[in-house]
MIMIGU-71665 format. One record per residue (C-alpha): chain; x, y, z. Coordinates in nm, 4 decimals, always signed. Layout:
BEGIN
chain: A	c1: X	c2: Y	c3: Z
...
END
This chain:
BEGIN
chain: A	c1: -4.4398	c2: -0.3946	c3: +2.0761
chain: A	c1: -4.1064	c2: -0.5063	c3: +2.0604
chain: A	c1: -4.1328	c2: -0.7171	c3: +1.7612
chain: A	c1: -4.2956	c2: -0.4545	c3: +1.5968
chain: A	c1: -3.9971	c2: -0.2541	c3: +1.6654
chain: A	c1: -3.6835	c2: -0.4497	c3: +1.5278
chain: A	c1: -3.9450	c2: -0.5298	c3: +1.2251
chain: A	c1: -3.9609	c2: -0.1299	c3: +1.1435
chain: A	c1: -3.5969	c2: -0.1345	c3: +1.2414
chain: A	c1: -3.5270	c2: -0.4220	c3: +0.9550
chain: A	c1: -3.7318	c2: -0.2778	c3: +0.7376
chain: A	c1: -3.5737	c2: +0.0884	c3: +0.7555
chain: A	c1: -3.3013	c2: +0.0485	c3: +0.4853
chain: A	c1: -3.1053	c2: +0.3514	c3: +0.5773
chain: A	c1: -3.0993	c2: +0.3512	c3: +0.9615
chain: A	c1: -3.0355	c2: -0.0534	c3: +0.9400
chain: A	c1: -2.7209	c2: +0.0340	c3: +0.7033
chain: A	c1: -2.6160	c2: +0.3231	c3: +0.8917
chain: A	c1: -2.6421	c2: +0.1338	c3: +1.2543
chain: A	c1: -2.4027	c2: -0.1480	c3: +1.0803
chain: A	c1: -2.1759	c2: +0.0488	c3: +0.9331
chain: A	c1: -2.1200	c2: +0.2612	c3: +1.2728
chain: A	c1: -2.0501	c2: -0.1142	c3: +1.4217
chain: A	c1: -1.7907	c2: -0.1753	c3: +1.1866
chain: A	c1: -1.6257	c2: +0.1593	c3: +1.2811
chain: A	c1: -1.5904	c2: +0.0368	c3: +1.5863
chain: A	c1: -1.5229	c2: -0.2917	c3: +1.5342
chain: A	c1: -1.1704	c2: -0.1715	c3: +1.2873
chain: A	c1: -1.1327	c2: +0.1223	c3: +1.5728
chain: A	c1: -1.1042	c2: -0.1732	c3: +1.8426
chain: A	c1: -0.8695	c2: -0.4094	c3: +1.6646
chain: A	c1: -0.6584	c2: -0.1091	c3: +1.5855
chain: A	c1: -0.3176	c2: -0.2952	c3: +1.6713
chain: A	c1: -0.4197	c2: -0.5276	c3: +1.3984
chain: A	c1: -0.4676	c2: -0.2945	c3: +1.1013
chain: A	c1: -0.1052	c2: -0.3900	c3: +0.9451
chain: A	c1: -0.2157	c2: -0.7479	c3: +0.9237
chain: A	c1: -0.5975	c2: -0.7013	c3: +0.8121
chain: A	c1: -0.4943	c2: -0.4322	c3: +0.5677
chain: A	c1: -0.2078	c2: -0.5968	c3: +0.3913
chain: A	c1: -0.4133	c2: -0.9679	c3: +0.4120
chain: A	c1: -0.7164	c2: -0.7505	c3: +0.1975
chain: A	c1: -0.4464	c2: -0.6617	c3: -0.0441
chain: A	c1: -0.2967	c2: -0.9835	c3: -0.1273
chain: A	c1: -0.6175	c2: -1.0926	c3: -0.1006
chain: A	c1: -0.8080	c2: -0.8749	c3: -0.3871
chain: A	c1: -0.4793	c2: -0.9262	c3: -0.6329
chain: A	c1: -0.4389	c2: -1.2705	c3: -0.6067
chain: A	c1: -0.8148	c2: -1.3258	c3: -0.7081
chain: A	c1: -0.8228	c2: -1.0297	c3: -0.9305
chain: A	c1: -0.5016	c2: -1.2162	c3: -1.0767
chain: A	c1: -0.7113	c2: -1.5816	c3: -1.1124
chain: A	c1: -0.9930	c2: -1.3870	c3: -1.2785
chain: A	c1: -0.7690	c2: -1.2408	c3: -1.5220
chain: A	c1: -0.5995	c2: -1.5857	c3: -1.6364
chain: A	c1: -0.9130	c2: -1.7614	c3: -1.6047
chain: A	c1: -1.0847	c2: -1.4951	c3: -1.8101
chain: A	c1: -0.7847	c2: -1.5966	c3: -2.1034
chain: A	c1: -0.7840	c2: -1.9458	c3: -2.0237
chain: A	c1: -1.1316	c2: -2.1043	c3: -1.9035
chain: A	c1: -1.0067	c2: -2.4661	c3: -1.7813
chain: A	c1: -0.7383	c2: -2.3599	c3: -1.5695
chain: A	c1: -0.7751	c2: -2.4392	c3: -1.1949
chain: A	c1: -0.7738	c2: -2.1597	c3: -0.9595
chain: A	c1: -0.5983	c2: -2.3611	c3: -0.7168
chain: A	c1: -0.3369	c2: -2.3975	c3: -0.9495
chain: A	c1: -0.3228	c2: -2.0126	c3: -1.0110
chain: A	c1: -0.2777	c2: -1.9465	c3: -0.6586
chain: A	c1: -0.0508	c2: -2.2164	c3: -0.6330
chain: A	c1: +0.2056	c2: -2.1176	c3: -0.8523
chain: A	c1: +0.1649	c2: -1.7486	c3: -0.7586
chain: A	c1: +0.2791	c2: -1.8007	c3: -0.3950
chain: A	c1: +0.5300	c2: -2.0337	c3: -0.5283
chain: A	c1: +0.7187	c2: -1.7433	c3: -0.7336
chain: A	c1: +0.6652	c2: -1.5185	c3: -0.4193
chain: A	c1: +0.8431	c2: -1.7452	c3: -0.1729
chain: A	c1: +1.0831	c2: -1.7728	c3: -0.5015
chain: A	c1: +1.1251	c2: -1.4312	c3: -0.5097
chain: A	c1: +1.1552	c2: -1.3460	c3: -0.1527
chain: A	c1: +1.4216	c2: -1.6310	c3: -0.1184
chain: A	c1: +1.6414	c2: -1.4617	c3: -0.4118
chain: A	c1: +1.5875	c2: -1.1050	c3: -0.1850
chain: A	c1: +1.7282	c2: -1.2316	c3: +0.0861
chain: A	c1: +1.9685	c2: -1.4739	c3: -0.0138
chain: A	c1: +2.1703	c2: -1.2419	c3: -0.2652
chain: A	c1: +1.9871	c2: -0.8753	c3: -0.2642
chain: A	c1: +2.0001	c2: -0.8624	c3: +0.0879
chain: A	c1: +2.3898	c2: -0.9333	c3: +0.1815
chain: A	c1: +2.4779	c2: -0.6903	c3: -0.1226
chain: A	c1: +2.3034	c2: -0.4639	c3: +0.0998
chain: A	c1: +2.4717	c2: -0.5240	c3: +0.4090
chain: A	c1: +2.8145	c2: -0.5103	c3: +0.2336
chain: A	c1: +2.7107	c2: -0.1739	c3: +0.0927
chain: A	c1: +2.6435	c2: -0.0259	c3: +0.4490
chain: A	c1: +2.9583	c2: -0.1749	c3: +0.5769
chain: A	c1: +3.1497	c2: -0.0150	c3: +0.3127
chain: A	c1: +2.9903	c2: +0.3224	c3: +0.3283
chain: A	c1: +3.0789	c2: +0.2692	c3: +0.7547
chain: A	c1: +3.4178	c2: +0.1886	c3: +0.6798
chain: A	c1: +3.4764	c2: +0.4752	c3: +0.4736
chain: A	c1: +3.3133	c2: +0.7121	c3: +0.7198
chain: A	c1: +3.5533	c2: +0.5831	c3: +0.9941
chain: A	c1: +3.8504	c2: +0.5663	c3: +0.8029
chain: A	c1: +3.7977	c2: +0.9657	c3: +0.7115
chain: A	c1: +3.7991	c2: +1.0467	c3: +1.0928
chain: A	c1: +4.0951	c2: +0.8711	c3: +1.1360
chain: A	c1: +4.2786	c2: +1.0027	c3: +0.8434
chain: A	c1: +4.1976	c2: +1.3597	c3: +0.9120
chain: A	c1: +4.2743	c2: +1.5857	c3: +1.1751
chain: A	c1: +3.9060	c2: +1.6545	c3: +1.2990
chain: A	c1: +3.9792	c2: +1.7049	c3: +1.6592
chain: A	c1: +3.9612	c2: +2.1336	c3: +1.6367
chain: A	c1: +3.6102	c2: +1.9796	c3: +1.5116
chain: A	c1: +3.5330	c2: +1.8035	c3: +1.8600
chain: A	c1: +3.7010	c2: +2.1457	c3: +2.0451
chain: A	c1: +3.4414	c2: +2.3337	c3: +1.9056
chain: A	c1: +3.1223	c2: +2.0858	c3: +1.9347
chain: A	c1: +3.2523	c2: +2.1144	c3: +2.2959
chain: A	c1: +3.2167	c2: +2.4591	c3: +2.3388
chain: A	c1: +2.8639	c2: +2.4769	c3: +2.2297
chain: A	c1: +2.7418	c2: +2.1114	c3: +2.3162
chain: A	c1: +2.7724	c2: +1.9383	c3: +2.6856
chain: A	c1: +2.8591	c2: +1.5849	c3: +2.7593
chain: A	c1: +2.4976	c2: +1.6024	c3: +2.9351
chain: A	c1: +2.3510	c2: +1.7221	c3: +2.6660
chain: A	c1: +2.5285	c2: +1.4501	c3: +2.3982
chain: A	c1: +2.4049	c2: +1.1391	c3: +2.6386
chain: A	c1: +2.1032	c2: +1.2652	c3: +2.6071
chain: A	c1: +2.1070	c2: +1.2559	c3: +2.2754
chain: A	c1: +2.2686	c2: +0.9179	c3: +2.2514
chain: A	c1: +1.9535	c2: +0.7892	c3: +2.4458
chain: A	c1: +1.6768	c2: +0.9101	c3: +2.3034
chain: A	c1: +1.8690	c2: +0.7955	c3: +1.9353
chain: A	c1: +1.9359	c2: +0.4490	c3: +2.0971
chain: A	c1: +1.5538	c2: +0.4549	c3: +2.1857
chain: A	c1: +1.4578	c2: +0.5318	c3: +1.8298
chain: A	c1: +1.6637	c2: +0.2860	c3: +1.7184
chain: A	c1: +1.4869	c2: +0.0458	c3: +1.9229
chain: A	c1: +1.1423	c2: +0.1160	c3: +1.8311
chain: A	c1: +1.1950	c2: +0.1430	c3: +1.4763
chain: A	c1: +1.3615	c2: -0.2134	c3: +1.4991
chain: A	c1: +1.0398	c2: -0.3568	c3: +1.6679
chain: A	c1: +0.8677	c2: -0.1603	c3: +1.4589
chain: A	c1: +1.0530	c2: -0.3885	c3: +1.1274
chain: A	c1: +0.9651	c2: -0.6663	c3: +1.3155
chain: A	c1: +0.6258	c2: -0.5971	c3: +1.3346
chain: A	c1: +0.5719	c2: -0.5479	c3: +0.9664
chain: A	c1: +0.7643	c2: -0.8108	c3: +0.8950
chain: A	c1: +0.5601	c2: -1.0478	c3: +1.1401
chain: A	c1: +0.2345	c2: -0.8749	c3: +0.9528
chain: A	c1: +0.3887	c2: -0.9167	c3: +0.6623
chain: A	c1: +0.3780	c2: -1.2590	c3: +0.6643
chain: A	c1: +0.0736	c2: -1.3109	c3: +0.8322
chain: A	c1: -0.1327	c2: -1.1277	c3: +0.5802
chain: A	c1: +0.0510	c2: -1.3770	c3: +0.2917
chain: A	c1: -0.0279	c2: -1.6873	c3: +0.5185
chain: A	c1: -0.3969	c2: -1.5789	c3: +0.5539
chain: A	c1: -0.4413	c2: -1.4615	c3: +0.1843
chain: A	c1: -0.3277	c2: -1.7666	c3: +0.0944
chain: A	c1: -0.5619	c2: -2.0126	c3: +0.2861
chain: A	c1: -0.8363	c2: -1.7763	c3: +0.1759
chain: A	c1: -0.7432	c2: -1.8326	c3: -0.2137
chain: A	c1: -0.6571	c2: -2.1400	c3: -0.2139
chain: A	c1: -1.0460	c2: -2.2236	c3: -0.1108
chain: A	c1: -1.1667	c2: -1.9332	c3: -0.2996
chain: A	c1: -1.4844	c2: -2.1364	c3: -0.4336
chain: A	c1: -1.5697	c2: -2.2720	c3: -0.1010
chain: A	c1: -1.4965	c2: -1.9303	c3: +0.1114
chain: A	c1: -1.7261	c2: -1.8174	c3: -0.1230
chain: A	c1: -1.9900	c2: -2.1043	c3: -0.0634
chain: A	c1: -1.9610	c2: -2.0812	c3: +0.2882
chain: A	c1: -1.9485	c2: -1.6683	c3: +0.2806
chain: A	c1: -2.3287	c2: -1.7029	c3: +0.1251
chain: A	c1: -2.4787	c2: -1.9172	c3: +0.3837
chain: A	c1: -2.4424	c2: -1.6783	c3: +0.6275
chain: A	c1: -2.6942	c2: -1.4402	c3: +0.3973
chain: A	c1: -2.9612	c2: -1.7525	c3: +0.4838
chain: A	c1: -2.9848	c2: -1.6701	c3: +0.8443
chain: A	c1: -3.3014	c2: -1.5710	c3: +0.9326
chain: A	c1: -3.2141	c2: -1.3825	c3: +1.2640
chain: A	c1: -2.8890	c2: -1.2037	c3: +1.1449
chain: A	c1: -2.9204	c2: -1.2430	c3: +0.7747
chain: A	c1: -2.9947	c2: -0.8691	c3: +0.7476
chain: A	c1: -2.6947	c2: -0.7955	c3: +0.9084
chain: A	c1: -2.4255	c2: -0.9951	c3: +0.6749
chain: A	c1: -2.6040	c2: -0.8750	c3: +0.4125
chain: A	c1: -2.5583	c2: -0.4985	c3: +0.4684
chain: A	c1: -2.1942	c2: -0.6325	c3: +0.5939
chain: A	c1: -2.1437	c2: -0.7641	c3: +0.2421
chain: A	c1: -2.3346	c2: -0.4544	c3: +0.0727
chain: A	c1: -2.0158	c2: -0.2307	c3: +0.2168
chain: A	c1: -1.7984	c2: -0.5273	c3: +0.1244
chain: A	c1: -1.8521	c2: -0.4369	c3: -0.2498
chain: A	c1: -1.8790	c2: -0.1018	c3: -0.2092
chain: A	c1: -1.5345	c2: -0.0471	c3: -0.0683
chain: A	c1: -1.3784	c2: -0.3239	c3: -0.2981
chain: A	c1: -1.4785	c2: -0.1744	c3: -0.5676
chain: A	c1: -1.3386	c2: +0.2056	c3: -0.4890
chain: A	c1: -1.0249	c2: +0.0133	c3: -0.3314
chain: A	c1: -0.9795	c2: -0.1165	c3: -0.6688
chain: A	c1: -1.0102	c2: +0.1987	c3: -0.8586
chain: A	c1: -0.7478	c2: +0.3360	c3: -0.6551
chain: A	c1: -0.5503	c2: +0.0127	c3: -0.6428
chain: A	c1: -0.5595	c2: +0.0857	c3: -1.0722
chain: A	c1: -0.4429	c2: +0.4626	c3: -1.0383
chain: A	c1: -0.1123	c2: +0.4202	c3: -0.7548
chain: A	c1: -0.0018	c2: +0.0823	c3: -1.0575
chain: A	c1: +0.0262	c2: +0.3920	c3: -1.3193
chain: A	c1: +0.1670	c2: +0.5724	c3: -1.1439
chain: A	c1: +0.4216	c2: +0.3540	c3: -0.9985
chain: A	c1: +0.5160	c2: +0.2459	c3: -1.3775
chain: A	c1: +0.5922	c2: +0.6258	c3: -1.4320
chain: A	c1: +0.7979	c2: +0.6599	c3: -1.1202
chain: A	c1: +0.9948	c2: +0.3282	c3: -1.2637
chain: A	c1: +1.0576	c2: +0.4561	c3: -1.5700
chain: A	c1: +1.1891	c2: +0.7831	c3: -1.4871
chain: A	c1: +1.4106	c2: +0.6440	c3: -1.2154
chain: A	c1: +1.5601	c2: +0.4369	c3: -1.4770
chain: A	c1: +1.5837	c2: +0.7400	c3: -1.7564
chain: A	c1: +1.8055	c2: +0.8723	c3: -1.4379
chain: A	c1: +1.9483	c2: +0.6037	c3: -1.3489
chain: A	c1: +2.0625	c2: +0.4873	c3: -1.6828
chain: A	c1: +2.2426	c2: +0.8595	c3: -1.7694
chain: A	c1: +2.3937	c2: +0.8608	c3: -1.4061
chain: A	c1: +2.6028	c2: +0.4692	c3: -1.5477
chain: A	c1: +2.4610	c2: +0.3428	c3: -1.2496
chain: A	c1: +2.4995	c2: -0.1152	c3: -1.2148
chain: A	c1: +2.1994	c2: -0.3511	c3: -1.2591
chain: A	c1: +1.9944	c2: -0.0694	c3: -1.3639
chain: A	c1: +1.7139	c2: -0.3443	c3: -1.3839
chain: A	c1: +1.7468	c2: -0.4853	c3: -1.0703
chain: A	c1: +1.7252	c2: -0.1355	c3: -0.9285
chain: A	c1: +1.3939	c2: -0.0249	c3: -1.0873
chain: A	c1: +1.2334	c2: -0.3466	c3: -0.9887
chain: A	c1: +1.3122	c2: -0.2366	c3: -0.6491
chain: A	c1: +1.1815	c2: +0.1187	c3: -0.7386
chain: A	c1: +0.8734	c2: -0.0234	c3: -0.8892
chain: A	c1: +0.8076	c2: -0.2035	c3: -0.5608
chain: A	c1: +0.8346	c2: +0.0610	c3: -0.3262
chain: A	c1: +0.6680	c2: +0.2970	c3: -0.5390
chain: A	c1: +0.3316	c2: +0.0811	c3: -0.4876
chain: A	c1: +0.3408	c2: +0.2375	c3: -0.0893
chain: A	c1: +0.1881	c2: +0.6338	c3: -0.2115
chain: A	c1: +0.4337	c2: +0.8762	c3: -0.1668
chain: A	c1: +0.6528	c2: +0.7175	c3: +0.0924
chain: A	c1: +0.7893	c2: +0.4481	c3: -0.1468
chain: A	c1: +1.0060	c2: +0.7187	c3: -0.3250
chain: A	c1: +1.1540	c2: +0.7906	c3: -0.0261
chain: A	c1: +1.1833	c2: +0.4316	c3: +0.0819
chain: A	c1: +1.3825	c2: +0.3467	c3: -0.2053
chain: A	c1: +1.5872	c2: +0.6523	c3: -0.1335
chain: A	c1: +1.8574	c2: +0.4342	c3: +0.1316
chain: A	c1: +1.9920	c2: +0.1433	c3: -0.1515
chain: A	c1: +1.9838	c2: +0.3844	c3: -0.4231
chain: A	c1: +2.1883	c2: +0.6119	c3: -0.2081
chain: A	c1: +2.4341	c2: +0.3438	c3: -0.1325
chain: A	c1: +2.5031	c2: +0.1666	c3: -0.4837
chain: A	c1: +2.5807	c2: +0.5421	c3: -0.5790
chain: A	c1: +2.8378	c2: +0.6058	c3: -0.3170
chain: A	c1: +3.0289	c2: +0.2770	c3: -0.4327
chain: A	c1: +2.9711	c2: +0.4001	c3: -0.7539
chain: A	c1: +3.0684	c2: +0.8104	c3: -0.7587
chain: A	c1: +3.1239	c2: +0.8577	c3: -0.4091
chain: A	c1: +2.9225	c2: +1.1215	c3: -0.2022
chain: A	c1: +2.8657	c2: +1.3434	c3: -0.5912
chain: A	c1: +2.6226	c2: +1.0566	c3: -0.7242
chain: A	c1: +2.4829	c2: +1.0631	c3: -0.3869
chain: A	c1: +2.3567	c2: +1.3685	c3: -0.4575
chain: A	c1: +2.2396	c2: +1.3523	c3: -0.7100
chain: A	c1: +2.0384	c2: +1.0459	c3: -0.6215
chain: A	c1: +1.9122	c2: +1.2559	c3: -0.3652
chain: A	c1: +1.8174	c2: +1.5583	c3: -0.6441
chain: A	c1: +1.6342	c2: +1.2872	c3: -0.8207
chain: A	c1: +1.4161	c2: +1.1368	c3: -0.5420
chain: A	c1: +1.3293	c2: +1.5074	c3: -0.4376
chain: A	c1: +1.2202	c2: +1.5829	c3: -0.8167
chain: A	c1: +1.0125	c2: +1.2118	c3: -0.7992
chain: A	c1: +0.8529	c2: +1.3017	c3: -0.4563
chain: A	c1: +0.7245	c2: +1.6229	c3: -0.5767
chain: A	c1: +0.6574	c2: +1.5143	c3: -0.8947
chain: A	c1: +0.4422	c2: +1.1994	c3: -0.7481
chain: A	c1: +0.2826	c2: +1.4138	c3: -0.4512
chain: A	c1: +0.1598	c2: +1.7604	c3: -0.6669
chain: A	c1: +0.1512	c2: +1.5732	c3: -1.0092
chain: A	c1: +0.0900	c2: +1.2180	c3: -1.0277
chain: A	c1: -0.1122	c2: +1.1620	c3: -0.7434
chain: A	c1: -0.3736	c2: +1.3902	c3: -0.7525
chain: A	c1: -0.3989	c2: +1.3662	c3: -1.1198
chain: A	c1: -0.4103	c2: +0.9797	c3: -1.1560
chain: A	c1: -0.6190	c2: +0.9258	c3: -0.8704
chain: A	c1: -0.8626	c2: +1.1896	c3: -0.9923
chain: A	c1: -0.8806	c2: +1.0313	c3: -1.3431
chain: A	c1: -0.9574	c2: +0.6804	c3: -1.1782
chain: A	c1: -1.1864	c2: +0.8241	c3: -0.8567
chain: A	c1: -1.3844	c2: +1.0697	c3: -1.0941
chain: A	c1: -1.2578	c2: +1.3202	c3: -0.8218
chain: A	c1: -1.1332	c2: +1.7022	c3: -0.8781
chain: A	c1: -0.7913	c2: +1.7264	c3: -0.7953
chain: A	c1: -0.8112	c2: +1.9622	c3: -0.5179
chain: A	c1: -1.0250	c2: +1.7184	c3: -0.3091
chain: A	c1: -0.8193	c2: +1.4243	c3: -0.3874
chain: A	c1: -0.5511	c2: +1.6260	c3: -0.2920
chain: A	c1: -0.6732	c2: +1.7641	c3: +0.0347
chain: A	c1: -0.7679	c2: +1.3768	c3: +0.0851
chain: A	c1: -0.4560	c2: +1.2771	c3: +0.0819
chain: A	c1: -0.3008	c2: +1.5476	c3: +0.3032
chain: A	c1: -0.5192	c2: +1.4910	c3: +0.5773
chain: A	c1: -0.4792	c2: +1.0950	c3: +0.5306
chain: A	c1: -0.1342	c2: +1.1256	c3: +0.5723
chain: A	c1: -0.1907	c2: +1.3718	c3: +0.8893
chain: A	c1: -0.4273	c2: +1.1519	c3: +1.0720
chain: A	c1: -0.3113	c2: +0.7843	c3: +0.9377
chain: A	c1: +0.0165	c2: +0.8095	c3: +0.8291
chain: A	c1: +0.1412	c2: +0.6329	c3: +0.5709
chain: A	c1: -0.1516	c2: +0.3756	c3: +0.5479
chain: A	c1: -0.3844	c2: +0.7197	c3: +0.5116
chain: A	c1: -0.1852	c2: +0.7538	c3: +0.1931
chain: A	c1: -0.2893	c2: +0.3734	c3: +0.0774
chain: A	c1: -0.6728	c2: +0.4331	c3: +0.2353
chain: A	c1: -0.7591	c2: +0.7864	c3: +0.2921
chain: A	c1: -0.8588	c2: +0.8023	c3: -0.0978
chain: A	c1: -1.0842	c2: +0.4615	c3: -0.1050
chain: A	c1: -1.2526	c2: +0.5778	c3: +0.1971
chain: A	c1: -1.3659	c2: +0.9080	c3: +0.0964
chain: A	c1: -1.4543	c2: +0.7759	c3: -0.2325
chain: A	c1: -1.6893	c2: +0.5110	c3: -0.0478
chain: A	c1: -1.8647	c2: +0.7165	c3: +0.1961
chain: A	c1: -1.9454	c2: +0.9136	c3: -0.1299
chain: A	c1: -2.0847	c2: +0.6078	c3: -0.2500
chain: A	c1: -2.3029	c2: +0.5218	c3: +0.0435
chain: A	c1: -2.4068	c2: +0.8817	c3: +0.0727
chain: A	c1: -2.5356	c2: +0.8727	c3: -0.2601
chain: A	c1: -2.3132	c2: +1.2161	c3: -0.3445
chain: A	c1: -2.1298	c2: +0.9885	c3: -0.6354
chain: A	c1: -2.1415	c2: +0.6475	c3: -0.7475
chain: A	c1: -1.7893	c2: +0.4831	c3: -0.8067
chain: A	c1: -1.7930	c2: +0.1874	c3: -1.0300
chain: A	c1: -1.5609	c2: -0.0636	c3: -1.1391
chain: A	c1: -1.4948	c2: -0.1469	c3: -1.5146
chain: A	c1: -1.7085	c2: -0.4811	c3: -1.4631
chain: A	c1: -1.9978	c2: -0.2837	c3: -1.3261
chain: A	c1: -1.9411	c2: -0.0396	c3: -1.5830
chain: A	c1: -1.9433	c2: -0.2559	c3: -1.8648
chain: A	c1: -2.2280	c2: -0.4499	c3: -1.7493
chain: A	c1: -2.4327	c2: -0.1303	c3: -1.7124
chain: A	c1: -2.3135	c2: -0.0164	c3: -2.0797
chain: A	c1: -2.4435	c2: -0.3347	c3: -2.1556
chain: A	c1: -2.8133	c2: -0.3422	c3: -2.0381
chain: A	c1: -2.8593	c2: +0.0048	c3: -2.2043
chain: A	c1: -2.7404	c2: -0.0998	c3: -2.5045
chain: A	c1: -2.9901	c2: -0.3814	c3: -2.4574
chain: A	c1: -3.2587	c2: -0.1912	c3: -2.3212
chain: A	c1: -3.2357	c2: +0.0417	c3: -2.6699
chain: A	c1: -3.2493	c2: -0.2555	c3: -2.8647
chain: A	c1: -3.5927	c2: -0.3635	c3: -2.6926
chain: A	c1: -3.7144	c2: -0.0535	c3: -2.7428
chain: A	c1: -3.6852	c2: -0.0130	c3: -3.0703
END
């Protein structure tokens, strides 16, 4: 009776995918604290093969080993350059802007300033307020830490998973041969593609729309006379991968080139700018690009993304869209494709008309 119940059980499609797919709800749900790490390891992860695909697909006898070799090379290259000369430029910036600050107070008579904050403020009330900004300050440096630390992680892991891209893949399939549990990594591998695929679709639309953010920051940029224009929109183009938050992210250096620059009138007008981008990305590009790519209307892509941001945060932004789009998928409501799939299926109809006639 039993066996004749997990048989019916394997054998029932839909309540066999459904039953996994609650598991790995709760599986993600439980390792929570991880989702930095596992999240930003899928990402490297699905470039950095996507990326070996693409050369591979131009130059057939290249090694993937070397691909992913010399990718993480220019990385680490790259992140060494960051630090060793973007990031003290930085630092000198803030130190300037500090200096400046302190050397107004001192230079000006501010203290009918202080009589006044006095009047309406208490010294109670200020510590207060000194604490709870000394906490914040806290968190959001472990916090930095934290991504930094998952950060790295996910580029250590992506790596060792690349680097042995043949054999992960190998060793990935031999787990489909098991005759208890091979039902269960295969429906595990059926989501797999599933979510891949919409992941890339999405992946495809936030590229575009980064490129347009980069290229009006540096329209701006260039009439403002800003320095290292360049350097500055490679930094934009960066932060603009992170939906909607890397406008604002790459709000604090452009801020403080332009106060060594024009002083506190460039600053604002950085700040006009990056309010004119944010809106622009969040009611324009977005929802538009991510439509176009997801097959979705706007005003559900849009609503999406709002409550993705509510619930989520800023990784909502990055995974609120994929997700809807695949549960649409396994629904059956809409199918979302990926160019291969797409041109394969163009592919067997054309074929299939051939035959026929």
């Amino acid at each position: 009776m039993e066996a004749s119940l997990w048989n019916r059980f394997k054998n029932n499609i839909h309540l066999r995918r459904a039953t996994v797919l609650v598991m790995i709800i709760l599986a993600l749900y439980y390792v929570r604290a991880m989702m930095n790490t596992i999240l930003l390891s899928f990402i490297f992860t699905y470039l950095i093969v996507h990326l070996v695909r693409f050369v591979q697909g131009k130059f057939k006898h290249v090694s993937d080993k070397l691909i992913v070799a010399l990718t993480y090379l220019l990385i680490v290259v790259l992140l060494y350059f960051a630090l060793r000369y973007y990031v003290p430029v930085l630092v000198k910036q803030v130190t300037k802007m500090t200096k400046s600050v302190i050397n107004y107070y001192q230079t000006n008579d501010v203290g009918w300033l202080m009589t006044q904050l006095h009047k309406y403020v208490s010294e109670k009330t200020i510590s207060s307020q000194v604490k709870s900004s000394l906490t914040a300050l806290t968190a959001a440096l472990k916090g930095f830490g934290s991504v930094t630390m998952s950060f790295v992680m996910a580029l250590v892991l992506s790596f060792f998973y690349t680097i042995e891209l043949k054999e992960m893949q190998i060793f990935s399939q031999s787990f489909l041969k098991s005759d208890l549990f091979g039902w269960l990594f295969e429906d595990i591998a059926y989501f797999g593609r599933k979510f891949t695929n919409t992941f890339g679709v999405v992946l495809e639309a936030q590229f575009l729309i980064a490129v347009c953010n980069t290229a009006l920051t540096i329209v701006c940029l260039a009439i403002m006379k800003m320095p290292q224009i360049f350097a500055l929109g490679l930094m934009v183009f960066i932060c603009s991968l992170v939906p909607v938050a890397g406008v604002i992210i790459s709000m604090i250096p452009l801020s403080l080139v332009a106060y060594t620059v024009g002083g506190i009138q460039d600053v604002t007008y950085i700040l006009i700018m990056i309010a004119v981008l944010h809106t622009l990305e969040t009611y324009i590009l977005n929802p538009k690009f991510m439509s176009s790519k997801t097959e979705l209307p706007i005003f559900y892509t849009f609503v999406v993304l709002l409550f993705g941001e509510h619930f989520f945060g800023t990784w909502g932004l990055i995974v609120s869209v994929p997700i809807f789009t695949f549960f649409l998928d396994i629904l059956g409501v809409k199918n979302i494709n990926s160019k291969q799939e797409k041109l394969q299926e163009a592919r067997k109809r054309i074929e299939h008309k051939r035959l026929e006639k």
